[in-house]
N, C-alpha and C positions, 0 to 999 in steps of 0.2 A: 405052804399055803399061798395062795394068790391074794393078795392086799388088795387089791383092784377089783375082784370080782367081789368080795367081801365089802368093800366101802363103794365103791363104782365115781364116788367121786368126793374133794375133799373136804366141802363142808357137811356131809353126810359122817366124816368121824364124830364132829361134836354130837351128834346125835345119839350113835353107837356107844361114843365114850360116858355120855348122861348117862345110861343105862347099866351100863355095868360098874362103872365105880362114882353114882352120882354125891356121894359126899367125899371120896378125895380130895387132896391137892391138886391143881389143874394147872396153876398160875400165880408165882409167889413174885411181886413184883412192888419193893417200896411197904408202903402199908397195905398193898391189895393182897390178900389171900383168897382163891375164886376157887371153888369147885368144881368138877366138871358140869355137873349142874347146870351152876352159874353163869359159865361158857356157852353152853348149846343157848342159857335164857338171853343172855347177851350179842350171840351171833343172829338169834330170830330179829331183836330187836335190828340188828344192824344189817342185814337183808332188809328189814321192811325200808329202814332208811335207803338206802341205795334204790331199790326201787321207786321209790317217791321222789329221784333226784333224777329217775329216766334213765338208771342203768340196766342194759335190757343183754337178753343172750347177745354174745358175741363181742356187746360194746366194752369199751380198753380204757379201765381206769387204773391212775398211777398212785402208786403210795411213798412217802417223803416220809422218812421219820427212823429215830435210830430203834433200837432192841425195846419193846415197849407193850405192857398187855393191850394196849387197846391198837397196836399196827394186828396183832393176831384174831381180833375182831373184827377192825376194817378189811382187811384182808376178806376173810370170811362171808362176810357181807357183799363184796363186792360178788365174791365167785358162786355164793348163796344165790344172787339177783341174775346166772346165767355170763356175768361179765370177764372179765381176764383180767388179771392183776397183771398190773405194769409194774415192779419194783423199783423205786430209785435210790442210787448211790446219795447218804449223806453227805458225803463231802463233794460230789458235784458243785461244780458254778451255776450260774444263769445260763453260759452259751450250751452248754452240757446237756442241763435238761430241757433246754429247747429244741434241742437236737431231736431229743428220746421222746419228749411229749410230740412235737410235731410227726415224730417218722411211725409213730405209734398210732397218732389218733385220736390219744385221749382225749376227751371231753369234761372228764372228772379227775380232780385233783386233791388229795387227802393227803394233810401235812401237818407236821409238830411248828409251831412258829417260829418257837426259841431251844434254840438245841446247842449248846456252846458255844454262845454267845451269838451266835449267826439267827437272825430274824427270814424264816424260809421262802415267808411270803414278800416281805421286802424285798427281796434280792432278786424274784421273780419279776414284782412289779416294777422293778428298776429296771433290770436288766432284759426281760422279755415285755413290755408291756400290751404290745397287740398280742401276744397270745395269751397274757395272764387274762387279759379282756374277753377272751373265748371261752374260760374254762369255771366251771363250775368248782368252785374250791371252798373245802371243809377243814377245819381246825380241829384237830385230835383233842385242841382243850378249848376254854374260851378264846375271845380272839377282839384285837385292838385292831383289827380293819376292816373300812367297809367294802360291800361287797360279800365277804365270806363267810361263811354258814359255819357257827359256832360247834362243837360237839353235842352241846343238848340240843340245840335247833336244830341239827340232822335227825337225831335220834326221834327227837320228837313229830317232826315231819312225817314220820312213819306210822305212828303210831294207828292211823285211821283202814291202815293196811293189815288185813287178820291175816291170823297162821295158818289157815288152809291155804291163802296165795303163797306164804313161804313153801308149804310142804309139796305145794303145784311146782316152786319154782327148781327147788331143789332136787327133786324127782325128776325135772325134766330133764338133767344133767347126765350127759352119757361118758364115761369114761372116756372115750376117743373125742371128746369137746377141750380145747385149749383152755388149761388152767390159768396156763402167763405167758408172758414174754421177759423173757429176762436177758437184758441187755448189755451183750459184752464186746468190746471191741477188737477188729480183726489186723490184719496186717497193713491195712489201708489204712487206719487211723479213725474212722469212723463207727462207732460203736452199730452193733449188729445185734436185731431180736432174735435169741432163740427161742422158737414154738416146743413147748409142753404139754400134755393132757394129763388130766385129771389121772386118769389110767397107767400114764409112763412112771409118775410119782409116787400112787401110790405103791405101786408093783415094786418099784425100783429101792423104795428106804422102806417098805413093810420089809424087805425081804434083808434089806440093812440089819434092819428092828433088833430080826430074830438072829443074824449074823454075828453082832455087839451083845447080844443077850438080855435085850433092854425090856423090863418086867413093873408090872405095876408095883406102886411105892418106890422106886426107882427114885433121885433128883438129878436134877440134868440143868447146870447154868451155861448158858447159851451166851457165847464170848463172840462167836464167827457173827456179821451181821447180818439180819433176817432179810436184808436185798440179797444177801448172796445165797445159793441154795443151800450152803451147810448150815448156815444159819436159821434158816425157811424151815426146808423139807427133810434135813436132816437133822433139823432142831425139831421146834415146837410142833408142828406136822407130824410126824414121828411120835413123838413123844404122847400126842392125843390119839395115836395108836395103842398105843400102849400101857396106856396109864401111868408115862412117867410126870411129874412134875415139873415143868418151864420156872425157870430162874432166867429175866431177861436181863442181860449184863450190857449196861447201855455206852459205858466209856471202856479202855484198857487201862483200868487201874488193877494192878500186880497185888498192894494191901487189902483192898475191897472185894476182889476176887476169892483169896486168901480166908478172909473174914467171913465169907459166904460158905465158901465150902463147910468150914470148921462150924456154924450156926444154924444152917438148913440140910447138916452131914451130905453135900453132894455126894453122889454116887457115881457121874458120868460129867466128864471132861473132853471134848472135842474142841479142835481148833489148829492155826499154825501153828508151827515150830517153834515160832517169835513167843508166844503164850508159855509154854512149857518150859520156855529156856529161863523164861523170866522167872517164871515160878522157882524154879530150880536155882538160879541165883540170887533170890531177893536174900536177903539178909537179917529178914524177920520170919523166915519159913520156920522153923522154927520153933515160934512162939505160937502156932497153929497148931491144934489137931484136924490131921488132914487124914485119919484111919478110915475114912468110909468111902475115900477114891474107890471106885470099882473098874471102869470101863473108860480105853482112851483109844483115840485114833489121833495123831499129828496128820494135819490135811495137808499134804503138799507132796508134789510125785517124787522130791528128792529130800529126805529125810534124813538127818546125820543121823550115822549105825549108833556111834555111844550116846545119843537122845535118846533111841527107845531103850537101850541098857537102861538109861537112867530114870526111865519112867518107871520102869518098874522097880531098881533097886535103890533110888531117892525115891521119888515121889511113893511108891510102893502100892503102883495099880494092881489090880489083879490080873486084870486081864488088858493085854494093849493089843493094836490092831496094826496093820497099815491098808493103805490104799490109795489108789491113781482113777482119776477120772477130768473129766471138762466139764464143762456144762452142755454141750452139744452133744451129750449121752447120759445126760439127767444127771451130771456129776462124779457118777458110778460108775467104771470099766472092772477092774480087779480090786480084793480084797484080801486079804489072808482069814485063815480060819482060825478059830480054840485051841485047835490040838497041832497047829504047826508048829515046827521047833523054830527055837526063841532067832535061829540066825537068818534063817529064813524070812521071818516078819521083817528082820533089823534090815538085810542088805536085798528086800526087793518091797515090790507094790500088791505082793499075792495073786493069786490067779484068777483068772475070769471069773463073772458074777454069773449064775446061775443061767441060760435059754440064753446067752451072748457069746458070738464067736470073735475073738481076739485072735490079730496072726501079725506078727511082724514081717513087712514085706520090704522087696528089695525096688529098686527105682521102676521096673518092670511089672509092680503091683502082685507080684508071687511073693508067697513066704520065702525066707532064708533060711536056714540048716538053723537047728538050735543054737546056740551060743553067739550067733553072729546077730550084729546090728542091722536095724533096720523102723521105716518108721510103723508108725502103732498104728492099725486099722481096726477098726469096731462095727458089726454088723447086727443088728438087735433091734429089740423092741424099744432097749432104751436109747435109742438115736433120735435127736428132733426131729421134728416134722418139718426142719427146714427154720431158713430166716426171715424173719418177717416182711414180708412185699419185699422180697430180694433173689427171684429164682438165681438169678447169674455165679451171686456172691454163695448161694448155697449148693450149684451145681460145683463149684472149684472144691467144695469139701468132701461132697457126697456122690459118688462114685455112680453110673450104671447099674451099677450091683450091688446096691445098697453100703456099699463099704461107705465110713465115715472114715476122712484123712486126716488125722488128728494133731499133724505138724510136726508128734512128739519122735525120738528117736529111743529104739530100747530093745531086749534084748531077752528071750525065753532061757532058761535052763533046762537042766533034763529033767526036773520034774517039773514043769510048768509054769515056775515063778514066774514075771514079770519084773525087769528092771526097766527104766527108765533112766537113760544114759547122755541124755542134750534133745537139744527142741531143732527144729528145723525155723522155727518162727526164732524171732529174734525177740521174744517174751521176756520179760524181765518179773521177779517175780520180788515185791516189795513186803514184808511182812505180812504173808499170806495173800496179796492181792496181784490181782494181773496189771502189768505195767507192758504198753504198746507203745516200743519207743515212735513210731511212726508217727500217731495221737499228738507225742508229744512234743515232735519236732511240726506236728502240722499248728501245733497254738505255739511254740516258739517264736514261730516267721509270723505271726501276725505282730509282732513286733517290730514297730517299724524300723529299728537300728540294724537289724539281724538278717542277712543276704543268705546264708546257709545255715543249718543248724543240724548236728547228727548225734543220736542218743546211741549210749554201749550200756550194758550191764557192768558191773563191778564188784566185786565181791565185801562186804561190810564186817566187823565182827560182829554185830548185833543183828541186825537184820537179813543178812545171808547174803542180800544181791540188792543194787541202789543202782538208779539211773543214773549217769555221768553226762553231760552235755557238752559238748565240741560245737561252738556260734564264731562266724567269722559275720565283723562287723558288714553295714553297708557301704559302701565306697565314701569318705569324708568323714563316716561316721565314728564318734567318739563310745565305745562301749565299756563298760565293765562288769565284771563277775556276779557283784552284789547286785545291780542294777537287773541282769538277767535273772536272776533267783528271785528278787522281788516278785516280777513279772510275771515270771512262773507261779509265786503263790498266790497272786490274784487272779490266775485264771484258769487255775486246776484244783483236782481233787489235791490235797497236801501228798497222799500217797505216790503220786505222780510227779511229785517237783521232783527234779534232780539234787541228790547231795553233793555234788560236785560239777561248778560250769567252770569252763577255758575259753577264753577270747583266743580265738589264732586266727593265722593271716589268710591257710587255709587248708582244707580238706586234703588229705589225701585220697586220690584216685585211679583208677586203673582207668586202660586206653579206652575203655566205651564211658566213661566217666561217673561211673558206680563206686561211689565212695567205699574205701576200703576198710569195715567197719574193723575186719581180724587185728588191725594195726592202731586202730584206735583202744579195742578192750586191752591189749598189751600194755596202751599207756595211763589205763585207767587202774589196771591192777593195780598201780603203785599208787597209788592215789590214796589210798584210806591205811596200806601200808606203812605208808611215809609220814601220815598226819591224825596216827591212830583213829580214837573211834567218832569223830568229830563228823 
């Protein structure tokens, strides 16, 4: 089935999903329990709001806020009114999302205020204040500043707006129309929009949907965060496909998780590695009945083989999955299927996704003989449409021939598998999230003590891979370890700080004076070795 030609675009599921199962579960979050119903009467309301706030086709509004039923309404709303969803990282700074608001556009900002203690709009008006002054900004709940449009004041703004202009506006949605931009950062350090449609999405996880074998009455707690697409499109999106249930899982709490499954019998588990393992060794698992696991994928291109054993014969899913994707191919490249044998799933990413051709090519951009390495090329419907007002940056990825050059480095079998065997980017990969050591050496040096600074991967026992930081001071200048670490947590997302800084006197280089990073990961190896899990 084509998902896409069946919904055409995505706030057209709430619609669909009314209809067929309109007193289900839709949306279990805290005390809300919403129907699908609910959902569609809720998302009408939140298109009218958006529109009465002048969000019009094409225009780019960003949404701020962790796992939460009312981000899958705003959302909604926004792409309801013809707009793009901007998604933003919660743990961003102020220099971050000024980067992503300004390179975006947006004019409208919808955010949680208070989120772990971090006040969203504060931090905004601190730290960006001529641009917090351009943007039209809404509070997902009440709100203690002035200025910002409370949640019932949005809501209510709308109200003067009938449902035939919803169903004009939503209808006027054509699948090949940009759902989002969803902003991830590249080798340069500067985070980069990937362009989505409505059509690439829904094509790309309807066809997931049916791959996972995800069915109405289904529960599905949604632990990945809904800026990032396994949490989006391959959560709660997905899920309003299908009639599964959304459980939005707003912190990584291992007991709370735990306790959810076991009370609302989830059914469906996605997320990193780092979730799974945790599950697996809390020390109250246990005390859980966790019998209605049904459906797991571990999202990361390199998955330890005794994790998926263990998923199925601790955790005791029924069905587990794997698969490799980016987001500059709608997150999806390969999959495994139902009926693959169990070693298969365990030591590859499964094989292409259905109307996408995958080849491993040699530096000459020609495949390689099966078994040989080489990096991972993607040519398909699911490829962006590019980076947002960045031809240059998206001409370096995206080939003549449609090929997408995905960095990663990996390697076919004879029947098709797909492994995934090193990156060509120097990606570091943190508890599920992308870490660009580049990003992070480029907010390093904005410290004034710091003349160089060069980030390695490192291998962790918990978290799989941590950024390591090698800072040689500024000439006179006095630096230290902790002092750099602070720095770093004030000016990044925490997933991006380095678990390990070294003051040295300096870099090693080769004769064109390209730091030698190969000789730096060798001394970082020992690093978490020597000073276990600290």
């Amino acid at each position: 089935m084509r998902h896409d030609l069946e919904f055409i675009n995505i706030p057209n599921i709430a619609r669909k999903a009314a209809r067929a199962w309109p007193d289900g579960e839709a949306i279990v979050d805290a005390e809300i329990r919403w129907t699908f119903a609910e959902v569609e009467r809720r998302m009408i309301e939140s298109v009218k709001a958006a529109i009465s706030v002048g969000i019009g086709p094409g225009d780019r509004a960003a949404l701020w806020a962790p796992n939460m039923a009312s981000w899958i309404i705003a959302a909604m709303g926004i792409q309801g009114a013809g707009g793009i969803l901007v998604p933003l990282n919660t743990r961003f700074k102020a220099q971050e999302i000024e980067h992503v608001l300004t390179k975006s556009g947006a004019k409208t900002l919808i955010c949680i205020e208070d989120f772990l203690g971090t006040d969203y709009v504060e931090m905004l008006k601190t730290g960006a204040p001529e641009l917090f002054e351009t943007l039209t900004v809404v509070s997902l709940g009440e709100t203690r500043h002035d200025g910002v449009l409370s949640w019932s004041e949005y809501i209510a703004g709308g109200r003067e707006i009938d449902d035939e202009a919803v169903a004009r506006s939503i209808d006027a949605i054509t699948a090949d129309d940009l759902s989002d931009i969803m902003f991830t950062s590249g080798t340069t350090g500067a985070p980069k929009g990937v362009q989505l449609t409505h059509g690439q999405s829904l094509r790309v996880f309807g066809w997931l949907g049916d791959r996972f074998t995800f069915q109405a009455g289904d529960c599905y707690i949604v632990v990945p965060p809904f800026f990032h697409t396994f949490g989006y499109k391959a959560g709660w999106m997905c899920n309003l496909m299908f009639g599964v249930t959304t459980i939005p899982q707003r912190t990584f709490d291992v007991d709370e998780i735990l306790q959810t499954i076991q009370d609302e019998h989830v059914t469906i588990v996605l997320g990193p590695p780092t979730l799974f393992t945790d599950l697996i060794n809390s020390p109250r698992r246990e005390e859980f009945d966790l019998s209605s696991l049904r459906v797991t994928c571990p999202s990361a291109a390199n998955v330890p083989v005794e994790l998926i054993h263990q998923l199925k014969d601790v955790l005791n899913f029924e069905s587990v999955f794997s698969a490799y994707g980016l987001t500059e191919a709608t997150s999806v490249v390969t999959v495994s299927a139902l009926d693959d044998d169990p070693e298969d799933v365990a030591n590859s990413a499964g094989r292409p996704i259905d109307d996408v051709e995958v080849i491993v090519a040699g530096p000459d951009g020609n495949p390689v003989p099966t078994g040989e390495v080489g990096e991972v090329l993607v040519r398909g419907y699911n490829v962006m449409r590019g980076y947002w007002e960045d031809p240059a940056a998206t001409a370096e990825v995206i080939d003549e021939d449609g090929w997408l050059h995905t960095g990663d480095i990996g390697r076919f079998n004879e029947r098709g598998f797909l492994s995934i065997t090193d990156r060509l980017k120097d990606m570091i990969i943190v508890g599920g999230f992308n870490v660009y050591p580049a990003e992070v050496e480029r907010i390093l040096l904005q410290h004034g003590g710091i003349a160089h600074a060069a980030v390695v991967g490192a291998m962790h026992p918990r978290y799989g891979e941590v950024a390591v930081a090698y800072v040689v001071p500024m000439p006179g200048a006095s630096l230290e370890a902790d002092e750099v670490m602070e720095f770093a947590r004030s000016s990044m997302a925490n997933f991006k700080v380095p678990r390990g800084v070294e003051v040295v006197d300096d870099l090693p280089r080769n004769a064109s004076m390209k730091v030698l990073k190969a000789e730096l990961r060798e001394r970082a190896a020992q690093l978490f070795a020597e000073a276990g899990t600290s």
